[in-house]
N, C-alpha and C positions, 0 to 999 in steps of 0.2 A: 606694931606688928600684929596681922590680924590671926587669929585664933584658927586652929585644923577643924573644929566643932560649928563654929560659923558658914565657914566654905561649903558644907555638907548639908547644911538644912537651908532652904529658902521656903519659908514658910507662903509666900504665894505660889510656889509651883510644887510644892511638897505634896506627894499624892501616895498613902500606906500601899504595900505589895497584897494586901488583901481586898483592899477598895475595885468597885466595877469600874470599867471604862466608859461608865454614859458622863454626858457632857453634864458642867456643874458652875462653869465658869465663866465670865466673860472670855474669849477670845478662843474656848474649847468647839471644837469643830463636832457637826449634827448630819449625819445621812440621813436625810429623809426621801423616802418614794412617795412621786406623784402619781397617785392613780387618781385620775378626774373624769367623768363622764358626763356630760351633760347633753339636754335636748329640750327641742323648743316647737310646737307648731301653733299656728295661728291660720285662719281663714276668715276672710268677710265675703258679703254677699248684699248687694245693694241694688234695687231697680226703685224705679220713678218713672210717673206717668203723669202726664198733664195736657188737658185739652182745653181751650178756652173761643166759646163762639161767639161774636156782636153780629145782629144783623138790625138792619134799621129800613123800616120802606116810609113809602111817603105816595100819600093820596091824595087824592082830589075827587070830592063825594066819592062815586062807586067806580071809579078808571084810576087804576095803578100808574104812579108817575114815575117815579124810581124805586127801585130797590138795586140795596148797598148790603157786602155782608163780610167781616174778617172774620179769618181763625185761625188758628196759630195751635199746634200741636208740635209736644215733644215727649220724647223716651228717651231714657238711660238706662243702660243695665251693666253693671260693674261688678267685678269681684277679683279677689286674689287670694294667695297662699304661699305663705314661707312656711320651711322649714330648714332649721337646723341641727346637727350631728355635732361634737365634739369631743374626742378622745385624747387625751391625754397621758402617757406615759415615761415618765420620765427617773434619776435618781442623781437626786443632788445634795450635795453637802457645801452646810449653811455654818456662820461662825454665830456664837453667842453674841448679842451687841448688848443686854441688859439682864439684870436679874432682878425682876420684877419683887415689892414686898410681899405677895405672895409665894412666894417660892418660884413661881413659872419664870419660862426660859422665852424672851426676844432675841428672836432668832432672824436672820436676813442673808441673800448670799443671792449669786449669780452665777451663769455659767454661758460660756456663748460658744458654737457650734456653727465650724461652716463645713458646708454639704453639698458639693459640686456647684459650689461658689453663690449659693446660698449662704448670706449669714442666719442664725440662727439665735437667739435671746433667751433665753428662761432667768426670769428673776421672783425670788420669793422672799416673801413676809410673814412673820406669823407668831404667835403665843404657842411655845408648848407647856403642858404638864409632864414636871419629871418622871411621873409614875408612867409616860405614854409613851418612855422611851423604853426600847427592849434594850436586852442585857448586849446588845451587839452595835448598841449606841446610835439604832436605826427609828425614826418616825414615818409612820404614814402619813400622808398629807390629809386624811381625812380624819385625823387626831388636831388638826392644828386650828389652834383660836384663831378670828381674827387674820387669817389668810386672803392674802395678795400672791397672786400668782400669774404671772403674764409670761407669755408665750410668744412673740416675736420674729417673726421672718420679715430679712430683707434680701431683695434682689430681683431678674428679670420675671421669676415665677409668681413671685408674689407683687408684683407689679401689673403684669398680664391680666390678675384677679381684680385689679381694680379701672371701676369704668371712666373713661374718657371726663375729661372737663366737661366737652362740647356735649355729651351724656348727661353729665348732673344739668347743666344748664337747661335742657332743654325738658329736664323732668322740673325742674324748679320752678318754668316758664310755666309747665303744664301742660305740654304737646308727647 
């Protein structure tokens, strides 16, 4: 017959009325906000010039018999420029999957969003430090070690954004 003092304390989920709510556990759940921003530009700039003359005569004493003469010029002038923008805003809560021998928290979680039939992906990875959790059991993502963070659309929009087969082939070719 099992005991009324047993049923009342489960020392793995036993959490004191004084203790905070930040996550401490495997399986205890982490808000964190993504704030990401990033940005990228690049430019090249490349010309080339080449001119190449043979000419060859041919006499007989002082009376010119033939003259022959190639040449062959070429130019190139090439350049490009990307740049990229990325913003990121998001707030996702992630479960504990490890508790590292240092005390930090592997943390990992998913969320997916469809958006006028846009699907939508965000999945994250990451080390926290307990200390980088507030009292309201929230992380920034720019607190988090060791961070994966993918961001994912599927559908006709993000489909649109990408170029043709008959596109890559014919940059691959080099036309």
């Amino acid at each position: 017959m099992p005991t009324i003092g047993a049923s009342l304390y489960d020392e793995a989920t036993y959490r004191p009325l004084t203790s905070d709510n930040k996550a401490f556990r495997v399986g205890d759940a982490l808000t964190v906000q993504v704030f990401e921003n990033s940005s990228a530009t690049s430019s090249a700039e490349t010309g080339t010039r080449r001119k190449n003359n043979l000419n060859a005569e041919l006499t007989h004493g002082v009376r010119r018999v033939a003259e022959t003469g190639i040449a062959a010029t070429g130019e190139f002038d090439g350049g490009g420029r990307t740049q990229r923008a990325n913003r990121v805003l998001i707030t996702l809560t992630v479960s504990v999957k490890q508790i590292l021998p240092n005390g930090d928290l592997r943390v990992a979680g998913e969320q997916l969003l469809v958006v006028n039939e846009e699907q939508q992906r965000v999945t994250l990875e990451g080390r926290v430090r307990p200390q980088d959790v507030s009292d309201g059991n929230v992380v920034l993502s720019t607190r988090l070690a060791d961070a994966r963070i993918t961001y994912l659309g599927e559908g006709d929009v993000s489909e649109r954004q990408q170029r043709a087969w008959w596109r890559k082939l014919l940059d691959w070719v080099g036309m």
